[in-house]
MDAnalysis code that builds the backbone (N, CA, C; Angstrom):
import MDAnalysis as mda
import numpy as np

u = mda.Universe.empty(423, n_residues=141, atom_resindex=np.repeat(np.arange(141), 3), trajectory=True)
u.add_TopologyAttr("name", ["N", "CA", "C"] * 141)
u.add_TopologyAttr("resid", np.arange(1, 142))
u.add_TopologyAttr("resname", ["UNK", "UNK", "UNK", "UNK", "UNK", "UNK", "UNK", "UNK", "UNK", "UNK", "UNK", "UNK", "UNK", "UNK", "UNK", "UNK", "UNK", "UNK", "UNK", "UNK", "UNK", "UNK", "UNK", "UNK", "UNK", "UNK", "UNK", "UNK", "UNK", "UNK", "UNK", "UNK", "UNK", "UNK", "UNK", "UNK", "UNK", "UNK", "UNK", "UNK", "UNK", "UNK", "UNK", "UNK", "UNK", "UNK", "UNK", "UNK", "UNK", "UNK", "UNK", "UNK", "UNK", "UNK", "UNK", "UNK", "UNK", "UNK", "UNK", "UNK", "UNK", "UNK", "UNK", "UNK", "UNK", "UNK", "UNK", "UNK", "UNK", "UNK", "UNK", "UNK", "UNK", "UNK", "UNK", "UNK", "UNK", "UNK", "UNK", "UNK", "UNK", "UNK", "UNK", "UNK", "UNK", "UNK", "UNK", "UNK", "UNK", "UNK", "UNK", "UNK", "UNK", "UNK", "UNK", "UNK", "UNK", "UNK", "UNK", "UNK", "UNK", "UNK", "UNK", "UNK", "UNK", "UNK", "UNK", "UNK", "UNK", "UNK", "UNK", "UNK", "UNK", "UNK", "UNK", "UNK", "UNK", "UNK", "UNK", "UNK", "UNK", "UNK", "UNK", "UNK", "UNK", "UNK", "UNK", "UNK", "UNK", "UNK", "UNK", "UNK", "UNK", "UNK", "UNK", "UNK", "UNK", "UNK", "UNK", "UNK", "UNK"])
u.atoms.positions = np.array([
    [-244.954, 64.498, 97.845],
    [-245.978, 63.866, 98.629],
    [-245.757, 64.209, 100.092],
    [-246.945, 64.922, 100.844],
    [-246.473, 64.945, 101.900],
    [-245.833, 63.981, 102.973],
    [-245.749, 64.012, 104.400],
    [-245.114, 63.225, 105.217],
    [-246.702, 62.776, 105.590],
    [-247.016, 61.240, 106.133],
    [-248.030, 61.236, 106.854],
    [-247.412, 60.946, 108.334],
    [-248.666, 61.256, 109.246],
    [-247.931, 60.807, 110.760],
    [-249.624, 59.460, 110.960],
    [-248.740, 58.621, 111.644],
    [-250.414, 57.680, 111.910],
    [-249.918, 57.703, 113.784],
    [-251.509, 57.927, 113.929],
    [-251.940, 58.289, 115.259],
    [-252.754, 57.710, 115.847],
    [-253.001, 56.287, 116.270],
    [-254.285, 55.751, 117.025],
    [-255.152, 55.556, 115.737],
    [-256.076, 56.335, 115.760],
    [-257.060, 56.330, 114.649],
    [-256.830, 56.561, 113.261],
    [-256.174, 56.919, 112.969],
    [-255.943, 57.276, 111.655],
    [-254.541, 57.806, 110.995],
    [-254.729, 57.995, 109.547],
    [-253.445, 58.335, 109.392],
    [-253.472, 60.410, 108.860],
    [-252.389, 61.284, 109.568],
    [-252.695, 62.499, 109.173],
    [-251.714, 63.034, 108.530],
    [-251.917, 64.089, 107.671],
    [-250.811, 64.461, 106.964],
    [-249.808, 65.927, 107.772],
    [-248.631, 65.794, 107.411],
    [-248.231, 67.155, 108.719],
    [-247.863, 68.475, 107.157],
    [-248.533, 69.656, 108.174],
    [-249.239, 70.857, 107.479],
    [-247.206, 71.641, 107.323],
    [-246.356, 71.510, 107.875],
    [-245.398, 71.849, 108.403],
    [-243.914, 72.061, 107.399],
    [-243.096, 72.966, 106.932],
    [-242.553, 73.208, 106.572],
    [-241.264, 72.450, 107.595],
    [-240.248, 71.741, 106.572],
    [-238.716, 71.606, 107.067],
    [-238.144, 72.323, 107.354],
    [-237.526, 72.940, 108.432],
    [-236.652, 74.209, 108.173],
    [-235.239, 73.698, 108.823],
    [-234.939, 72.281, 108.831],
    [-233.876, 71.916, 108.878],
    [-232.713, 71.969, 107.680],
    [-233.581, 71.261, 106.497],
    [-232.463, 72.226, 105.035],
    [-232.052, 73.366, 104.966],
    [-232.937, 74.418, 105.273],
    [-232.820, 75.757, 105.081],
    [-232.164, 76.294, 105.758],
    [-231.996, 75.837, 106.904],
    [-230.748, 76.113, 108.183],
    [-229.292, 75.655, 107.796],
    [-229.161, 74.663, 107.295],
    [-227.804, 73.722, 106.904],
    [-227.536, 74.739, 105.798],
    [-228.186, 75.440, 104.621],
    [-227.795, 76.135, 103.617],
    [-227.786, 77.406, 104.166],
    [-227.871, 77.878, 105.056],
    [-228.100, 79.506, 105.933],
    [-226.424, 79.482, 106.276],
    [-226.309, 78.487, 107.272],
    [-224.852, 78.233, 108.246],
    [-224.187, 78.282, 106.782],
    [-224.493, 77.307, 106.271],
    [-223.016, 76.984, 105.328],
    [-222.326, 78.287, 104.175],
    [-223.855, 78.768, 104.011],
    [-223.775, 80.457, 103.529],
    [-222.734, 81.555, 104.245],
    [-223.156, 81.361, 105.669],
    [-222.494, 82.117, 106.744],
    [-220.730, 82.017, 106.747],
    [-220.690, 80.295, 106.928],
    [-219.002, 80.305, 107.071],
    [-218.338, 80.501, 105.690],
    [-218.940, 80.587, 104.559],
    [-218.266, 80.902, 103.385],
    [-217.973, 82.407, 103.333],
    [-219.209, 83.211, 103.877],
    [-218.910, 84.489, 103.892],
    [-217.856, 85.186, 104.783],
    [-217.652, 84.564, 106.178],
    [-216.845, 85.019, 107.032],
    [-215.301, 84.377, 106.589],
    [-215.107, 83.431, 106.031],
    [-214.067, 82.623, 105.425],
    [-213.426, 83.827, 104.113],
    [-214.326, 84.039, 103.564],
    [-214.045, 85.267, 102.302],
    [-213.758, 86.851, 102.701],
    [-214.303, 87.199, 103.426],
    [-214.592, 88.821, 103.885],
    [-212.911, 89.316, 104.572],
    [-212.461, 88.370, 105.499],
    [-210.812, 88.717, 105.561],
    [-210.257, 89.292, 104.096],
    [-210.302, 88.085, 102.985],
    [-209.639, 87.960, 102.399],
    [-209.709, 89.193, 100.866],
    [-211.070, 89.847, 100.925],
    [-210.556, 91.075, 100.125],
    [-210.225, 92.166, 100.731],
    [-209.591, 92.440, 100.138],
    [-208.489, 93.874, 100.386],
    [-209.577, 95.025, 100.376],
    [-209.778, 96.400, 101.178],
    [-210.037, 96.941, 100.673],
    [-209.185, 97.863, 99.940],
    [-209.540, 98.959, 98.762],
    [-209.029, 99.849, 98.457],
    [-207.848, 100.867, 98.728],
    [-206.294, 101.006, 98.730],
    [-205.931, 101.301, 99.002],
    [-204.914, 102.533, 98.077],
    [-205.642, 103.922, 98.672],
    [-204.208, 104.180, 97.957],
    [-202.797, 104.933, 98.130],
    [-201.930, 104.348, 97.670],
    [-200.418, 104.452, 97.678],
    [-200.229, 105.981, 96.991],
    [-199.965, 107.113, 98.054],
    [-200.085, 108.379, 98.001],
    [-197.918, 108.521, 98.379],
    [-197.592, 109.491, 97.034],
    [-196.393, 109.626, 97.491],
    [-195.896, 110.435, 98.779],
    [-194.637, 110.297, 98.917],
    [-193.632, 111.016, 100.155],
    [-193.079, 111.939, 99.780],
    [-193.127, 112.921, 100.546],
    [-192.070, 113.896, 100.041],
    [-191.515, 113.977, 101.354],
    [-190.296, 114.883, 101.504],
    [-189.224, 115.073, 102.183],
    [-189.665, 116.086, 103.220],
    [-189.272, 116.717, 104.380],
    [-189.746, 118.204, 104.893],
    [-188.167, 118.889, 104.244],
    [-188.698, 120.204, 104.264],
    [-187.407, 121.129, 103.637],
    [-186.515, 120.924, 104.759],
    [-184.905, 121.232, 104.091],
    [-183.612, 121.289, 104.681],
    [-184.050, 122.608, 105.792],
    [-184.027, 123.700, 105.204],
    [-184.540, 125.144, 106.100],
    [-185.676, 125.767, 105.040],
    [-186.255, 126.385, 105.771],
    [-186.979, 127.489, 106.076],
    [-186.399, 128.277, 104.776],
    [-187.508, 128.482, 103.494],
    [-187.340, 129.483, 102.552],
    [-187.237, 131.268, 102.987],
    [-186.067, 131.715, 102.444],
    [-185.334, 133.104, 102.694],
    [-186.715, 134.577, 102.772],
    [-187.044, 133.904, 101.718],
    [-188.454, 135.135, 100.712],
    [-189.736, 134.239, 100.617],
    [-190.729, 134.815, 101.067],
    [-191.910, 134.092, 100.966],
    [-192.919, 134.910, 99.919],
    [-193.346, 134.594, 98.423],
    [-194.129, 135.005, 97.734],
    [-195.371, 134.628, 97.472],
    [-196.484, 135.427, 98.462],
    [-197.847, 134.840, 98.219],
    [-198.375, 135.243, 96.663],
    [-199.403, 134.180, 96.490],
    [-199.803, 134.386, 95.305],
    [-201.766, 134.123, 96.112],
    [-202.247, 134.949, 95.642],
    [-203.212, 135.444, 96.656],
    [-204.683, 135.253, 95.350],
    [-205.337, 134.304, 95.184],
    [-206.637, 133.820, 94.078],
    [-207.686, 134.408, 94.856],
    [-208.449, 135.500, 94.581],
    [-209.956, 135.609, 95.507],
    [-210.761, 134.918, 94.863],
    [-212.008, 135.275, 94.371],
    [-213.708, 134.974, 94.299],
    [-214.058, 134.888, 93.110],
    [-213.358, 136.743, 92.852],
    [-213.842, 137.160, 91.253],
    [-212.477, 136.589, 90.054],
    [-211.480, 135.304, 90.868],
    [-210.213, 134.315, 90.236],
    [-209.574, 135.595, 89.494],
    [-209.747, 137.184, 90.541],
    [-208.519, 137.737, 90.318],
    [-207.110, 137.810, 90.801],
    [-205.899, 138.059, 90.169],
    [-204.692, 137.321, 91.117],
    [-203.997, 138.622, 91.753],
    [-204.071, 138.241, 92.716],
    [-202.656, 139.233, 93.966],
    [-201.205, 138.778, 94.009],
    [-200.455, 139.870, 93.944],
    [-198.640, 138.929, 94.500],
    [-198.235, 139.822, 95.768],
    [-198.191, 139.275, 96.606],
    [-197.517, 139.594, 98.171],
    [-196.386, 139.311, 98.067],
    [-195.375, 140.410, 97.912],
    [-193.928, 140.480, 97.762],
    [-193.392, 140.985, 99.023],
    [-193.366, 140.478, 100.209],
    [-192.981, 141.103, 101.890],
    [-194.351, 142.118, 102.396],
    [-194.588, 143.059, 102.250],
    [-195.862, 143.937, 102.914],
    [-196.586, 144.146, 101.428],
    [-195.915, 144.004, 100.571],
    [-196.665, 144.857, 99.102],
    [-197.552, 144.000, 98.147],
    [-198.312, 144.292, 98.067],
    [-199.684, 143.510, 97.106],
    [-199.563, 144.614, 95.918],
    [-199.614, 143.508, 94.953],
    [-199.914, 144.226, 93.560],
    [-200.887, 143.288, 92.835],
    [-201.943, 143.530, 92.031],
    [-203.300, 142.804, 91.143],
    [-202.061, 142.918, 89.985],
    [-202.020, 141.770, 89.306],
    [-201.700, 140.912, 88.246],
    [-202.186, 139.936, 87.395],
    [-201.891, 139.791, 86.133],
    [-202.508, 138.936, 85.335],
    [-201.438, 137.701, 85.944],
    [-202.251, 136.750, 84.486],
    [-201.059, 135.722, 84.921],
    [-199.503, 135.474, 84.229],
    [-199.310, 136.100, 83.270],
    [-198.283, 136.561, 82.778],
    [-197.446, 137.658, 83.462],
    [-198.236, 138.560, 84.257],
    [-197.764, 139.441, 85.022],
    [-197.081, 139.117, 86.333],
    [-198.047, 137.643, 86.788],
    [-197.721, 137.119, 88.201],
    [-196.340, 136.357, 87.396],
    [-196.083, 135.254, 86.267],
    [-194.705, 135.363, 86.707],
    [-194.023, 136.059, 86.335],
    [-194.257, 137.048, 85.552],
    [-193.130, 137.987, 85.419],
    [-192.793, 138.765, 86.718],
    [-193.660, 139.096, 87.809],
    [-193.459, 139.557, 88.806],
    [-192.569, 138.244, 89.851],
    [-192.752, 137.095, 90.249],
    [-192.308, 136.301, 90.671],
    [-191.030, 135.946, 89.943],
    [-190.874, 135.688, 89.051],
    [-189.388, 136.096, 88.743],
    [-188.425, 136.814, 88.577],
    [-189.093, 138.167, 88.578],
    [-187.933, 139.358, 89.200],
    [-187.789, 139.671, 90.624],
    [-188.714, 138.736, 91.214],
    [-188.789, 138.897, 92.686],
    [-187.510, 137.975, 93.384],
    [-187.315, 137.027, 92.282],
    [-186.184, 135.625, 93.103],
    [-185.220, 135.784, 91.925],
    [-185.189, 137.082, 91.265],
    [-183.750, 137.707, 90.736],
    [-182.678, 137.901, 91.333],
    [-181.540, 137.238, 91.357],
    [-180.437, 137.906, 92.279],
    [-180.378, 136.869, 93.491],
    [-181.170, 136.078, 93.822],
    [-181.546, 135.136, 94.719],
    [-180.840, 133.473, 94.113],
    [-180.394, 133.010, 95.068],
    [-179.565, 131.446, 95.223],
    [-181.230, 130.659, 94.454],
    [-181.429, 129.375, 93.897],
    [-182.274, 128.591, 93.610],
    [-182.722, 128.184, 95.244],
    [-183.426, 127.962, 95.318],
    [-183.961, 127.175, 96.217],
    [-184.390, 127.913, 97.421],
    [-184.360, 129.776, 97.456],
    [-184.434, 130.304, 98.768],
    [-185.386, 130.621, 98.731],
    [-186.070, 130.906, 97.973],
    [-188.013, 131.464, 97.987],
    [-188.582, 130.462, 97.501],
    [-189.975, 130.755, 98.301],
    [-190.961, 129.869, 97.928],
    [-192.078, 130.822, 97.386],
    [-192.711, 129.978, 96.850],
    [-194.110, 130.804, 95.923],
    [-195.660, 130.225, 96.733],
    [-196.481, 130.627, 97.798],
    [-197.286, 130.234, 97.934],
    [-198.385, 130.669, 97.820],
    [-199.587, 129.273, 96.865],
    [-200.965, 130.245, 96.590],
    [-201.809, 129.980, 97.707],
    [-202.725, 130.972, 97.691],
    [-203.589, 130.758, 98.817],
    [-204.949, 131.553, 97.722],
    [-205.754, 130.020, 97.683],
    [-207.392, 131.111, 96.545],
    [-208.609, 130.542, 97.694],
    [-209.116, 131.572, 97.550],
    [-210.788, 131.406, 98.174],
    [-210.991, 129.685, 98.022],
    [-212.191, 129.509, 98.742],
    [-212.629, 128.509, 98.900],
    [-213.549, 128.189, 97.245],
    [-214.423, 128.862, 96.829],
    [-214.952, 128.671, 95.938],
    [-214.411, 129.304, 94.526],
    [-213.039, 129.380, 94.913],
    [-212.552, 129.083, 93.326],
    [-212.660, 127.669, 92.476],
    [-212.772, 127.719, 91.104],
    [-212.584, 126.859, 90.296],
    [-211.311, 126.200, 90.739],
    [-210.622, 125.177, 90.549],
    [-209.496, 123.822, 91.091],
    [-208.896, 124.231, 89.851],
    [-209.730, 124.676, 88.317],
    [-208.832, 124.705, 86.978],
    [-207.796, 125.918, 87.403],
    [-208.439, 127.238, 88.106],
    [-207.635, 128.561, 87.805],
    [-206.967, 128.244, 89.198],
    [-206.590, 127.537, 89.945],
    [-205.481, 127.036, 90.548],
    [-204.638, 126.013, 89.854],
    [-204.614, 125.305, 89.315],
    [-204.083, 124.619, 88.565],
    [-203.164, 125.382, 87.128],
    [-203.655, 126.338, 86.432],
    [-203.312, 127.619, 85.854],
    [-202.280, 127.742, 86.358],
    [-202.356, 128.639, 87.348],
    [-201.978, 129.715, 88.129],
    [-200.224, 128.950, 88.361],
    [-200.066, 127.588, 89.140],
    [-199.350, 126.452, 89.181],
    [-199.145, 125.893, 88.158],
    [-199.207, 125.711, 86.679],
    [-198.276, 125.881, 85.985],
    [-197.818, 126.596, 85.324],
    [-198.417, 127.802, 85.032],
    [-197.740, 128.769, 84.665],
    [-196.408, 129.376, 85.410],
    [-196.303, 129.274, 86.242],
    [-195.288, 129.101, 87.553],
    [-194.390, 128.086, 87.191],
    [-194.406, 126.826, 87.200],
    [-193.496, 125.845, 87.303],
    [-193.198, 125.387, 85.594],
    [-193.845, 126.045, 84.561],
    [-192.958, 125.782, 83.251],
    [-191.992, 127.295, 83.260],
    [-192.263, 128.496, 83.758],
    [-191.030, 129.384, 83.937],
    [-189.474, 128.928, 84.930],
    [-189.551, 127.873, 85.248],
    [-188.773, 127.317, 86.210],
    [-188.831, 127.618, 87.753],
    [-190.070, 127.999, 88.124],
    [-190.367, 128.246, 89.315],
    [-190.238, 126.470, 90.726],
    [-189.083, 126.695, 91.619],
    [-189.348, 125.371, 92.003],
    [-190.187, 124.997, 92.651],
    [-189.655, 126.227, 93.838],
    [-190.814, 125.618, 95.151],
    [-192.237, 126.486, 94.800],
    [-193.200, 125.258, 94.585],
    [-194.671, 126.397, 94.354],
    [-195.368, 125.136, 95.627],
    [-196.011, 125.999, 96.272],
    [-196.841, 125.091, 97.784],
    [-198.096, 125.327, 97.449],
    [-199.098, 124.877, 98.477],
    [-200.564, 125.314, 98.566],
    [-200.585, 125.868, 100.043],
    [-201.636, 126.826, 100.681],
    [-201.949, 127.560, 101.797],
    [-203.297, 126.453, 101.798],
    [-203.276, 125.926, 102.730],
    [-204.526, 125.664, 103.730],
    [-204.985, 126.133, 104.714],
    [-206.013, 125.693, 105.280],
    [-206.218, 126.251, 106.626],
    [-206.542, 125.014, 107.879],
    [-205.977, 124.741, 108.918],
    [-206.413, 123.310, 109.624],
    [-207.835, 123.527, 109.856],
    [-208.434, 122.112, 109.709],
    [-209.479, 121.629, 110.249],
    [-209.774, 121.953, 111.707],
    [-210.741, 122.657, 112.475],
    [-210.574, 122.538, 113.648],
    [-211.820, 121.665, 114.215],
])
């Protein structure tokens, strides 16, 4: 039923929406939300540590992925095209005769290689007992 208002002459009804409730449930909306919003966490994730090396690896063996995910091995100035059986058989006669731990193996593949034939490439490497295998980036500038 509406509100009436009486005025001198008569009695009138008011045309007028409350917007005093709607305010009290707005605020009270408000401090629940700012009360809550601290309190979830966002997303975080817990990315491991690794160490920086003791020194500087002796022999540096690029492993070189282009376009057409054919493979190169950079053995000091010398490039040779290899399969992937070939790359470690070549990478392990390369750190023949060599202490564990003095060469490193690093790939460096095009930008629009597949992530699988890097991934390949890196374990086929590290189930021959290959230790140090890295990735080549390039900085952001």
């Amino acid at each position: 039923m509406p509100a009436t208002i009486s005025r001198g002459r008569g009695r009138r009804t008011i045309n007028e929406i409350n917007m005093v409730p709607f305010i009290d449930v707005m605020l009270v909306l408000l401090i629940i939300f700012m009360v809550t919003a601290p309190l979830i966490a966002p997303s975080l994730i817990d990315l491991p540590s690794v160490a920086k090396a003791a020194r500087q690896p002796d022999q540096v063996i690029q492993v070189l992925i282009g376009k057409d995910e054919g493979l190169d091995v950079k053995i000091g100035e010398k490039t040779t095209r290899v399969s992937l059986e070939g790359l470690v058989a070549a990478v392990s006669e390369a750190q023949a005769g060599r202490p564990a731990g003095t060469s490193a193996v690093v790939i460096s593949a095009d930008r629009n290689v597949r992530y699988e034939s890097v991934v390949k490439v890196m374990d086929g490497l590290q189930q021959k007992g290959v230790q140090r295998v890295g990735l080549s980036v390039q900085l952001a500038q």
